[in-house]
C-alpha positions in Angstrom: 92.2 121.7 150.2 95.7 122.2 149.8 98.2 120.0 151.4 100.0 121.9 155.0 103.5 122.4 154.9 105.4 121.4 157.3 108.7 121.5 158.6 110.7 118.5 156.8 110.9 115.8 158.6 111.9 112.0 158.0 109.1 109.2 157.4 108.2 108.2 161.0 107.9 103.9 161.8 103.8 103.4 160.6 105.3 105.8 157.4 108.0 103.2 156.3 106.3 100.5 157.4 103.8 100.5 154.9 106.0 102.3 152.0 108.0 98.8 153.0 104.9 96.8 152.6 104.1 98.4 149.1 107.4 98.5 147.6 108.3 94.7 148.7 105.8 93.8 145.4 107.5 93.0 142.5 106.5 95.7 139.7 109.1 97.5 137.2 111.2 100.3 139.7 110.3 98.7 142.9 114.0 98.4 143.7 115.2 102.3 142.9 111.9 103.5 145.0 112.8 100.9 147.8 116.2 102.1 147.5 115.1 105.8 148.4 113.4 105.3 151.6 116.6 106.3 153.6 116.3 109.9 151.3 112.6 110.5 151.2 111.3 113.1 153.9 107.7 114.2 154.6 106.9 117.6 153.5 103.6 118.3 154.2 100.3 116.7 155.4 97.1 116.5 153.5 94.8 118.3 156.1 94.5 118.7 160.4 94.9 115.2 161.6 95.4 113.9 158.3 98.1 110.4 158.0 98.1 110.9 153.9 101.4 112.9 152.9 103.9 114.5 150.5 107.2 113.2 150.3 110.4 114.2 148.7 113.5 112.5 147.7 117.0 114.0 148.7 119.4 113.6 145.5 121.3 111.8 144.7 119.2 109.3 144.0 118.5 106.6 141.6 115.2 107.2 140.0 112.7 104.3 138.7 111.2 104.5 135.0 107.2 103.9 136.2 105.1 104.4 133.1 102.6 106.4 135.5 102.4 108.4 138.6 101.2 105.7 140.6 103.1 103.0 142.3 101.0 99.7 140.7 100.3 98.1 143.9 97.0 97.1 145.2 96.9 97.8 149.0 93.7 97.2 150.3 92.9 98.1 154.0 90.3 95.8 156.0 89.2 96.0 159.5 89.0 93.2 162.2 86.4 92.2 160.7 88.0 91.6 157.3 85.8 94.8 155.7 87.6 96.9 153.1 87.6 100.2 154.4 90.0 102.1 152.1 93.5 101.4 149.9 97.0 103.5 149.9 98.3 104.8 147.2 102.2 105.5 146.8 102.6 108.7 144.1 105.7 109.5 142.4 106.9 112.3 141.0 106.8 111.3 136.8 107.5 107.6 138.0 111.1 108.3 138.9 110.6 109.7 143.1 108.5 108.4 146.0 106.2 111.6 145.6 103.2 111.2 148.3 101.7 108.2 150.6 97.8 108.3 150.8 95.5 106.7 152.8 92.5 106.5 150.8 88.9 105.1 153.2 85.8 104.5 152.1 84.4 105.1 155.7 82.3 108.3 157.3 85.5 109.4 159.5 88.8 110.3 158.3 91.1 107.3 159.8 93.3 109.1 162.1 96.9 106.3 162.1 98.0 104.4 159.0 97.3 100.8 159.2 99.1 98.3 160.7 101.3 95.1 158.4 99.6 91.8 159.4 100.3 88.6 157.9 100.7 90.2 154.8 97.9 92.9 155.2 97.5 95.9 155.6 94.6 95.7 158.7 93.3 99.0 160.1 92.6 100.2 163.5 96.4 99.7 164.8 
């Protein structure tokens, strides 16, 4: 399915939250992508009801050198209960541009809110 434009809009409070979360890990271009939250801007969502997006970054901005497309960051999801129920995944654009947010579950529904930050996690529902 193809993603659903959308009028631009900037990353909402759950949005930066968690891009927050992710880029707060020390990895090679953490900084630069850090440093373009206050540019990036949602473009479109993934599907009806769906919290995984695209994002672009407004230039000027300073780009990171990631060797891939994905931020390296392992940001697993559990419940309450401490189950793993899904991961996000941060996408840039050739390594250099915040490029999408995904919320990847393992579960039979579609979640329908990004998790929540807790002590460190990433704990899902909020």
């Amino acid at each position: 399915m193809a993603p659903l434009s959308i009028d631009l809009r900037s990353l909402n409070a759950h949005e930066r939250t968690v891009l927050e979360h992710i880029l707060s890990a020390d990895f090679d271009g953490a900084s630069q992508l850090r440093n373009q939250l206050d540019r990036t801007e949602v473009t479109a969502v993934w599907g009806p009801d769906s919290v995984s997006v695209d994002l672009q970054v407004r230039e000027p901005c300073e780009h990171a050198e990631l060797p891939t497309e994905l931020v390296p960051v392992d940001a697993h999801v559990h419940d309450p209960s401490g189950t793993y129920i899904g991961e996000i995944l941060v996408w840039t654009n050739r390594g250099a541009t915040l490029a999408a947010l995904e919320f990847a579950w393992v579960t039979d529904d579609m979640p329908t809110s990004l998790p929540t930050v807790m002590h460190g996690r990433l704990s899902w529902p909020s």
